[in-house]
VOKOLFI-20184 format. One record per residue (C-alpha): residue number from 1; residue in three letters; z, x, y. Coordinates in Angstrom, 3 decimals. Layout:
! VOKOLFI-20184
+-----+------+----------+----------+----------+
! seq ! type !        Z !        X !        Y !
+-----+------+----------+----------+----------+
! NUM !  ALA !        Z !        X !        Y !
...
+-----+------+----------+----------+----------+
This chain:
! VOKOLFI-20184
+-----+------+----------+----------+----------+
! seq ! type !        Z !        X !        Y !
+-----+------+----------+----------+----------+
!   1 !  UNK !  -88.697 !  -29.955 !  -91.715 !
!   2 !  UNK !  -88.534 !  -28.096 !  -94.997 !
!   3 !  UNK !  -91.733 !  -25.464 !  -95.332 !
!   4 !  UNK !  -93.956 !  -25.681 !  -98.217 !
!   5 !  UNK !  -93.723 !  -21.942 !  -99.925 !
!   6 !  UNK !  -97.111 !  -20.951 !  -98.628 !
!   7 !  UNK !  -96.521 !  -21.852 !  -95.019 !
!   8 !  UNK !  -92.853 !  -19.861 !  -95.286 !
!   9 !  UNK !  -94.526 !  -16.897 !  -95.918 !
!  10 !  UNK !  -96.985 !  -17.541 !  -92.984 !
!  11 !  UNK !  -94.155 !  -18.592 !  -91.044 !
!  12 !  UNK !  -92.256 !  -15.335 !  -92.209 !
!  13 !  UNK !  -95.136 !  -12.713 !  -91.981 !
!  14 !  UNK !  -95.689 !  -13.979 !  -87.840 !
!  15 !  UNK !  -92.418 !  -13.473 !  -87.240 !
!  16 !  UNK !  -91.684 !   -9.867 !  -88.782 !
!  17 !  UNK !  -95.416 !   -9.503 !  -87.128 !
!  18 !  UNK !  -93.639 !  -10.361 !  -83.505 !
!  19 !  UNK !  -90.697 !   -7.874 !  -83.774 !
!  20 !  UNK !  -92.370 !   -4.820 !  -85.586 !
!  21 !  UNK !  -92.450 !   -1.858 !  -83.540 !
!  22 !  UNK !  -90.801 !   -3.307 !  -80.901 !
!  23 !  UNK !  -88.383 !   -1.496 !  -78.380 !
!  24 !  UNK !  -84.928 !   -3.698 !  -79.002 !
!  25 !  UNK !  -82.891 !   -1.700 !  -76.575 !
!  26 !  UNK !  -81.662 !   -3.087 !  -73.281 !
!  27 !  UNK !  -84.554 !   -2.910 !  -71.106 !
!  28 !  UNK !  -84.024 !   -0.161 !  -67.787 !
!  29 !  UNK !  -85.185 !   -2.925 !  -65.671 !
!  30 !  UNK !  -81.986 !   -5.523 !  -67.518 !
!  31 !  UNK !  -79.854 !   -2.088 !  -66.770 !
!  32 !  UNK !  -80.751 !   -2.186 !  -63.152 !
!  33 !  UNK !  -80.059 !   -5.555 !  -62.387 !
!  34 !  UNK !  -76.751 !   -5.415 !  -63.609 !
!  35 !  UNK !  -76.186 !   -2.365 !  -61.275 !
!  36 !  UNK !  -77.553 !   -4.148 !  -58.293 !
!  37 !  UNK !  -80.339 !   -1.650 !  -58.059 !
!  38 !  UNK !  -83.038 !   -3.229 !  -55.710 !
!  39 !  UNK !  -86.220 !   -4.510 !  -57.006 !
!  40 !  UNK !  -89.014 !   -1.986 !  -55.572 !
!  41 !  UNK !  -90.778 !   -3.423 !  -52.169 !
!  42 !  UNK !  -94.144 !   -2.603 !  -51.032 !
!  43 !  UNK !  -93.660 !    0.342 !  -48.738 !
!  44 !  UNK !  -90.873 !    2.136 !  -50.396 !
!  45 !  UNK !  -91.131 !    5.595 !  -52.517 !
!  46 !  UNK !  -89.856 !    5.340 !  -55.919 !
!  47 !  UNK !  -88.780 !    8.227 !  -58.039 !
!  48 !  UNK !  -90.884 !    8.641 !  -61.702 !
!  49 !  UNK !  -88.747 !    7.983 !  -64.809 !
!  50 !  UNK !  -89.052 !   10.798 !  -67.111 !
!  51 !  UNK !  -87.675 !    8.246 !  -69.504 !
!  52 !  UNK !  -90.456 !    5.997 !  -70.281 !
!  53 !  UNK !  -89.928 !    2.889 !  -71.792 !
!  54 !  UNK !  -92.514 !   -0.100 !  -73.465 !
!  55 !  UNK !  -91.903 !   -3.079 !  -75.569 !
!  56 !  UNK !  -93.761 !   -0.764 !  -78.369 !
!  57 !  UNK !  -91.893 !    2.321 !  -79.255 !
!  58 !  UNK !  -94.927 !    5.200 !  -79.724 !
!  59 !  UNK !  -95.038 !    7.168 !  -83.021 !
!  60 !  UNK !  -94.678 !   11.109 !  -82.918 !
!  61 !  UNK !  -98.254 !   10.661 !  -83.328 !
!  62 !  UNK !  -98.814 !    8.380 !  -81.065 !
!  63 !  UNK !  -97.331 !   10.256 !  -78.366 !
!  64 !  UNK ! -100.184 !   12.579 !  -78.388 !
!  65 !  UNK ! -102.137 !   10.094 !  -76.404 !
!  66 !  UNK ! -100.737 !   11.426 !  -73.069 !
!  67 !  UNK ! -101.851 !   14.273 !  -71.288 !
!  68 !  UNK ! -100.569 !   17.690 !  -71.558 !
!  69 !  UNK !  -99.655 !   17.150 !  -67.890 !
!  70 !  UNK !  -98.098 !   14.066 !  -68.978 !
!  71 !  UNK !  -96.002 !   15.714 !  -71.597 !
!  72 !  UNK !  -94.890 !   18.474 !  -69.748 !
!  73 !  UNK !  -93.492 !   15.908 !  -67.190 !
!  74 !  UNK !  -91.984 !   14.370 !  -69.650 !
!  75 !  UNK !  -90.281 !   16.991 !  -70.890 !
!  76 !  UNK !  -88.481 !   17.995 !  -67.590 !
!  77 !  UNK !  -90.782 !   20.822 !  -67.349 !
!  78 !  UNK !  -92.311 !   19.862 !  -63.947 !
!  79 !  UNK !  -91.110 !   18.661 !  -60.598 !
!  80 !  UNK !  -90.240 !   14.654 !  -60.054 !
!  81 !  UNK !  -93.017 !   12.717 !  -59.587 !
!  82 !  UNK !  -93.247 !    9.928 !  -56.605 !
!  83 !  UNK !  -95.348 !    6.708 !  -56.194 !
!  84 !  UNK !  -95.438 !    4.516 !  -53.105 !
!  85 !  UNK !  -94.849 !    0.454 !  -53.937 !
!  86 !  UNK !  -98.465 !   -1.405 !  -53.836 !
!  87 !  UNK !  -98.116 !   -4.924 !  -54.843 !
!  88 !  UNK !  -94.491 !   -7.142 !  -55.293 !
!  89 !  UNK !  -94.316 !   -7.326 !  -59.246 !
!  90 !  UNK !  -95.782 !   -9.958 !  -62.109 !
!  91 !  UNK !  -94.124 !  -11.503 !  -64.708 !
!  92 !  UNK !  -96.554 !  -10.161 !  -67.554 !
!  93 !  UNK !  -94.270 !  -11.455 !  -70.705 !
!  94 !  UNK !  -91.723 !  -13.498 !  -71.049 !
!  95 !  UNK !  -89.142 !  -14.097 !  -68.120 !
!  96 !  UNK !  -86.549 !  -12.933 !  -70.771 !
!  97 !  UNK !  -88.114 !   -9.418 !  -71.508 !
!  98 !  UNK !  -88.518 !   -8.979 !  -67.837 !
!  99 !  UNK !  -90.834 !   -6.660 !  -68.355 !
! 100 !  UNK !  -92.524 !   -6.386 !  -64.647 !
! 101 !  UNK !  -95.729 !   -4.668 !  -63.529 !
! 102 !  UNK !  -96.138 !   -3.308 !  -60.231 !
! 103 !  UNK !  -99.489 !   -2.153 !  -58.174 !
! 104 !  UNK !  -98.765 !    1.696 !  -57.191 !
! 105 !  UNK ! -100.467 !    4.702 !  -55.279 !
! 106 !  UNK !  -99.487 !    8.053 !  -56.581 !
! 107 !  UNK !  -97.620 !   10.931 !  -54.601 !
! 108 !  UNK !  -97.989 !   14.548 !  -54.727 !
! 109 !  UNK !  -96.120 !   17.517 !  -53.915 !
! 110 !  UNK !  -99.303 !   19.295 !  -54.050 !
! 111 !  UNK ! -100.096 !   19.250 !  -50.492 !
! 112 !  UNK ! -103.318 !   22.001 !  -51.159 !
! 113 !  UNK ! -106.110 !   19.380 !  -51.188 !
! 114 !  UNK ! -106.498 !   17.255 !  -47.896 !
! 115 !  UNK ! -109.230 !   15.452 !  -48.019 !
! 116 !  UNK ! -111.111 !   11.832 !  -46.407 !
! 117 !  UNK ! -108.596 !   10.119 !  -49.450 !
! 118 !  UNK ! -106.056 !   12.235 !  -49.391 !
! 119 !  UNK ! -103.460 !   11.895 !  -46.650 !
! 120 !  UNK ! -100.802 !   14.190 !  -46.192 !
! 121 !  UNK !  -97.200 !   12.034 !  -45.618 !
! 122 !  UNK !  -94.791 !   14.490 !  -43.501 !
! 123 !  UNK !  -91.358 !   15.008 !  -44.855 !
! 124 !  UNK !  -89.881 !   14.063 !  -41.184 !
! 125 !  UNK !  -91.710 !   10.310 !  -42.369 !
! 126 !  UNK !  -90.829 !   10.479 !  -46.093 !
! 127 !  UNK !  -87.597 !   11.089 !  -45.714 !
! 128 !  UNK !  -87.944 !   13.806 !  -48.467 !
! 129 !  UNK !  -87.329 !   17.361 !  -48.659 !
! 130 !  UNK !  -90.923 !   18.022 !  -48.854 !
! 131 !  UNK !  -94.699 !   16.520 !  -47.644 !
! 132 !  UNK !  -96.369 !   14.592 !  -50.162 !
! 133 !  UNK !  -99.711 !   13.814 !  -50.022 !
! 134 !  UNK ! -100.840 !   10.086 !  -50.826 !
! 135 !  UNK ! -103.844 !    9.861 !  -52.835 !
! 136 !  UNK ! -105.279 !    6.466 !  -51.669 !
! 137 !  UNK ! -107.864 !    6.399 !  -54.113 !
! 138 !  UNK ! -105.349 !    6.323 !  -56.902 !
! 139 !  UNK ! -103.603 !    3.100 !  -57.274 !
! 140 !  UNK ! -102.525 !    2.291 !  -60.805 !
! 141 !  UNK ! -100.248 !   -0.013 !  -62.611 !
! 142 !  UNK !  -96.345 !    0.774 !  -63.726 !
! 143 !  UNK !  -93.738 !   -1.396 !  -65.732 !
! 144 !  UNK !  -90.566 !   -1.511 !  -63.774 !
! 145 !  UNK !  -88.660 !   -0.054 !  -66.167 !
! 146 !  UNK !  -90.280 !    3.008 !  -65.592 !
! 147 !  UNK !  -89.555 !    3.822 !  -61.613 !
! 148 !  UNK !  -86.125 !    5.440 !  -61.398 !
! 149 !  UNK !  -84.935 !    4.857 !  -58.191 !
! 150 !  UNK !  -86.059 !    4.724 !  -54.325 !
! 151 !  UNK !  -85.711 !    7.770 !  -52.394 !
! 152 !  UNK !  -86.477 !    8.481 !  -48.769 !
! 153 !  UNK !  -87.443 !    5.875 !  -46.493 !
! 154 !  UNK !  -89.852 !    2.726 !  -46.378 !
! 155 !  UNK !  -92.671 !    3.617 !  -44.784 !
! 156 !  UNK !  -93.347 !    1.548 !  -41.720 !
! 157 !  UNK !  -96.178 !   -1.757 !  -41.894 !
! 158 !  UNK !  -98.741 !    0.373 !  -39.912 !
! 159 !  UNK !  -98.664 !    3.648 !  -42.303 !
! 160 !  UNK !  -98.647 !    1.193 !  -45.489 !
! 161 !  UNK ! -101.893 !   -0.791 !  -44.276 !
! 162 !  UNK ! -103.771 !    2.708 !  -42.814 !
! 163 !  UNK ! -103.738 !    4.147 !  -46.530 !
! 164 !  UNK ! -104.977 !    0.975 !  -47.885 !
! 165 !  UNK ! -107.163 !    1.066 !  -45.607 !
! 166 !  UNK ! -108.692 !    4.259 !  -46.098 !
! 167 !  UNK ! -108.211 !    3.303 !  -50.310 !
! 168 !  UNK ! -110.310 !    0.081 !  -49.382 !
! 169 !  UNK ! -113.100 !    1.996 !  -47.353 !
! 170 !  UNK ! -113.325 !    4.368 !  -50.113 !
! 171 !  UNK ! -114.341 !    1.986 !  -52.815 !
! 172 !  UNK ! -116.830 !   -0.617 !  -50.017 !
! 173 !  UNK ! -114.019 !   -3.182 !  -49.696 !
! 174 !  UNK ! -113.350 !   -2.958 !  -46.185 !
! 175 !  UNK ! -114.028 !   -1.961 !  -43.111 !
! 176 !  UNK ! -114.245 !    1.673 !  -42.005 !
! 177 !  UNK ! -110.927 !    3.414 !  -41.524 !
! 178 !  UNK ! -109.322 !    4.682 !  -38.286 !
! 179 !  UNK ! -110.664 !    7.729 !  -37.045 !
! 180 !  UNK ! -108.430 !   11.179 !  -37.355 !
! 181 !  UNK ! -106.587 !   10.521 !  -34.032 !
! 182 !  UNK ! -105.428 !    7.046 !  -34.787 !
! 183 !  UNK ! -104.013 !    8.353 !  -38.107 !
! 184 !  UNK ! -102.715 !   11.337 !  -36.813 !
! 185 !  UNK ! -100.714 !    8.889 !  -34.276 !
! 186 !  UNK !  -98.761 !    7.990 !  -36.936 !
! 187 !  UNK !  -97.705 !   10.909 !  -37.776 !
! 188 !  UNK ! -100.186 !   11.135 !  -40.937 !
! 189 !  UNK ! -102.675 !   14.582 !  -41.160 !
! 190 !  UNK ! -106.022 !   13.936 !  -43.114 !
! 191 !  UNK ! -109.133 !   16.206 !  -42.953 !
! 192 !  UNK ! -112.560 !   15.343 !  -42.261 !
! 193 !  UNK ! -113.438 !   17.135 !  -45.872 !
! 194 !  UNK ! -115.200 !   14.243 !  -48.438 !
! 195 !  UNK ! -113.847 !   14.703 !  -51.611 !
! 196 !  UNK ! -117.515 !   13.958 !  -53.233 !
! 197 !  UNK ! -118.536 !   17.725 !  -51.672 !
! 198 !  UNK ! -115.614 !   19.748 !  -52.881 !
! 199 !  UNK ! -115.498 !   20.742 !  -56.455 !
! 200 !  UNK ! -111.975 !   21.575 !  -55.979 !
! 201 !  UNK ! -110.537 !   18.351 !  -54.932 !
! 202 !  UNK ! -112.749 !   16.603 !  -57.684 !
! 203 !  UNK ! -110.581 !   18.939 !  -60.297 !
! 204 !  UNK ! -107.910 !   17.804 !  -58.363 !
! 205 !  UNK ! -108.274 !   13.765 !  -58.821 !
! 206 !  UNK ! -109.385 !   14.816 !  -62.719 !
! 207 !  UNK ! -105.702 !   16.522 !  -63.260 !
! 208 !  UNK ! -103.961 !   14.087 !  -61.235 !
! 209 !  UNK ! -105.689 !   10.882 !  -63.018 !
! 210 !  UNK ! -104.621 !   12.961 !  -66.279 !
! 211 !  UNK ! -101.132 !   12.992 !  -65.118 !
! 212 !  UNK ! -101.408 !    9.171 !  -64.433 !
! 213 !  UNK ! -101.059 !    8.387 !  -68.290 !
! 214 !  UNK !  -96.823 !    8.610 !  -67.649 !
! 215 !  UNK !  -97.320 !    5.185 !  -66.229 !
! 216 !  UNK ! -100.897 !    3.513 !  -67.451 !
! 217 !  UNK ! -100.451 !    4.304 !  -71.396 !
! 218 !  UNK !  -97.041 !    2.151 !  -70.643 !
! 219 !  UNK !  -99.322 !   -0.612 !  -69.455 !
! 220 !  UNK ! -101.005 !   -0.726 !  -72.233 !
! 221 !  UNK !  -98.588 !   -0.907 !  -74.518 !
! 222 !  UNK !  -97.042 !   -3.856 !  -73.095 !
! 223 !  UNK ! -100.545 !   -5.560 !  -72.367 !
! 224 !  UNK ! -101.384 !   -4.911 !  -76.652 !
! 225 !  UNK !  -98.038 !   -5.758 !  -77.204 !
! 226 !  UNK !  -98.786 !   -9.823 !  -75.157 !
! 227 !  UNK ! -101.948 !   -9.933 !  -77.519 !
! 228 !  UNK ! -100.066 !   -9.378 !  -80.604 !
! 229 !  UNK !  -97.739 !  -12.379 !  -79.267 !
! 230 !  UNK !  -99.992 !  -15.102 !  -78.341 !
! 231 !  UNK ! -101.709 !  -14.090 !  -81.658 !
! 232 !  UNK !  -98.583 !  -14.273 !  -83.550 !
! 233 !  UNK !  -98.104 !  -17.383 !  -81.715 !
! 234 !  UNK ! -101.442 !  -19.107 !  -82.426 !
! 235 !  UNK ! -100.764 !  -18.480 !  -86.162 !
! 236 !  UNK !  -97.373 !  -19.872 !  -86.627 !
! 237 !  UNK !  -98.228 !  -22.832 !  -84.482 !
! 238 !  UNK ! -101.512 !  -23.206 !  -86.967 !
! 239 !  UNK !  -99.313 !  -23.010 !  -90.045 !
! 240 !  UNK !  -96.372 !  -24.998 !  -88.765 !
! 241 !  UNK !  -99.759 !  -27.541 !  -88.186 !
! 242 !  UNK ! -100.768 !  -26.953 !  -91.637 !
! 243 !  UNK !  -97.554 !  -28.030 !  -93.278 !
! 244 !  UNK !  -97.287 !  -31.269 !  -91.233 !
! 245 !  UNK ! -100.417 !  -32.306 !  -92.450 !
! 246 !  UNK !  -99.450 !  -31.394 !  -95.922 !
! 247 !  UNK !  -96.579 !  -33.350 !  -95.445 !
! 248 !  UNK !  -98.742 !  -36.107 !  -94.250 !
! 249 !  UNK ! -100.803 !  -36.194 !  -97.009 !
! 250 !  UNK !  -98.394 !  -35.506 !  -99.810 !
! 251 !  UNK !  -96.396 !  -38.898 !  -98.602 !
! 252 !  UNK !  -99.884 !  -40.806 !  -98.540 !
! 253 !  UNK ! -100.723 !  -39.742 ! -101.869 !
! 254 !  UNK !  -97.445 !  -40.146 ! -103.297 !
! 255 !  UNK !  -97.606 !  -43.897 ! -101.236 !
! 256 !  UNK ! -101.031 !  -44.592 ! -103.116 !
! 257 !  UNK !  -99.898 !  -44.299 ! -107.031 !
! 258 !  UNK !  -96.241 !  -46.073 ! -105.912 !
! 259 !  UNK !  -98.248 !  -48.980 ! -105.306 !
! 260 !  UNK !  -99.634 !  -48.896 ! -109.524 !
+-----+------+----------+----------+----------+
């Protein structure tokens, strides 16, 4: 169908609209599956990328948006970063941009601050050099393309459901968690400290939801990035709609005064 001039430029202006500011290299997650690298399963420790990737490449400026914890991680000038495998991924674009989101509880190395939602994961269970401690109240979305690699070992079914849940307890969704000798029976240590009555953990959860924008900002990028496409999408299909009915009427009207 040939465009009418003003529905070209329309049609033109969604589609440089669709592509601007978007990341065109190979996606990490494309990169992986052509090295057979396994898709993350719930259970398994996955390193941090310090290379963080989004369908929208940030600005200098834009960059500023994350933490200085963030940046400083970013720039290789902290230790790797660890998150334990939540949820099996979503599709949240197109099959083709495989750009996958996963549900993930964040690691620490800074094993300091046991508390009631803060478990501390033995190395001898990790399979890591070092404890980590899980912080069960922190669960937070990641693209893919931003988890590295696995490291250490799955942990086993029964340590993967007693964080969740002590997670679920702590926010009234379930039922109350197992008491300290049940979790220290799998090899888990916890302390009997509530983080709501220590002012030290609670500067704790501040810094480490700070850190957190290495894999939320991400998120959002990709989830402004949908909008701008079903947008984009709405308007082309309203101008292609436009012309057709142009179209319609033009061969009507040009119909009407054959017939004189």
């Amino acid at each position: 169908m040939r465009l009418h001039p003003e529905s070209r430029l329309i049609v033109n202006f969604c589609r440089e609209t669709k592509y601007m500011r978007v990341n065109l290299s190979k996606s990490t997650f494309l990169n992986r599956q052509a090295s057979n690298m396994p898709i993350p399963q719930p259970g398994e420790i996955w390193e941090v990328s310090r290379l963080i990737r989004s369908p929208l490449k940030f600005s200098q400026e834009q960059e500023t948006f994350y933490s200085s914890s963030a940046q400083s991680f970013l720039a290789g000038n902290s230790p790797p970063r660890y998150v334990m495998i939540v949820k099996e991924p979503e599709a949240i674009l197109d099959t083709n941009e495989e750009w996958l989101i996963f549900s993930v509880m964040l690691l620490s190395g800074e094993t300091d601050f046991l508390s009631d939602v803060d478990l501390l994961i033995p190395a001898k269970i990790s399979g890591l050099e070092k404890d980590l401690l899980a912080e069960t109240w922190h669960i937070i979305p990641a693209l893919a393309c931003n988890l590295l690699q696995p490291v250490g070992n799955r942990l086993s079914r029964q340590i993967y459901d007693c964080l969740l849940t002590v997670r679920d307890y702590h926010y009234g969704l379930g039922k109350e968690p197992s008491v300290i000798s049940e979790i220290q029976e799998l090899g888990l240590i916890n302390s009997s400290l509530s983080f709501a009555n220590s002012l030290k953990i609670q500067d704790f959860h501040k810094a480490e939801q700070a850190w957190s924008d290495v894999l939320t900002i991400p998120v959002a990028a990709c989830q402004t990035y949908l909008k701008s496409i079903n947008f984009t999408n709405a308007v082309l299909n309203e101008a292609l709609q436009l012309e057709q009915d142009l179209q319609i009427d033009r061969t009507w009207t040009k119909r009407l005064f054959e017939k004189y």
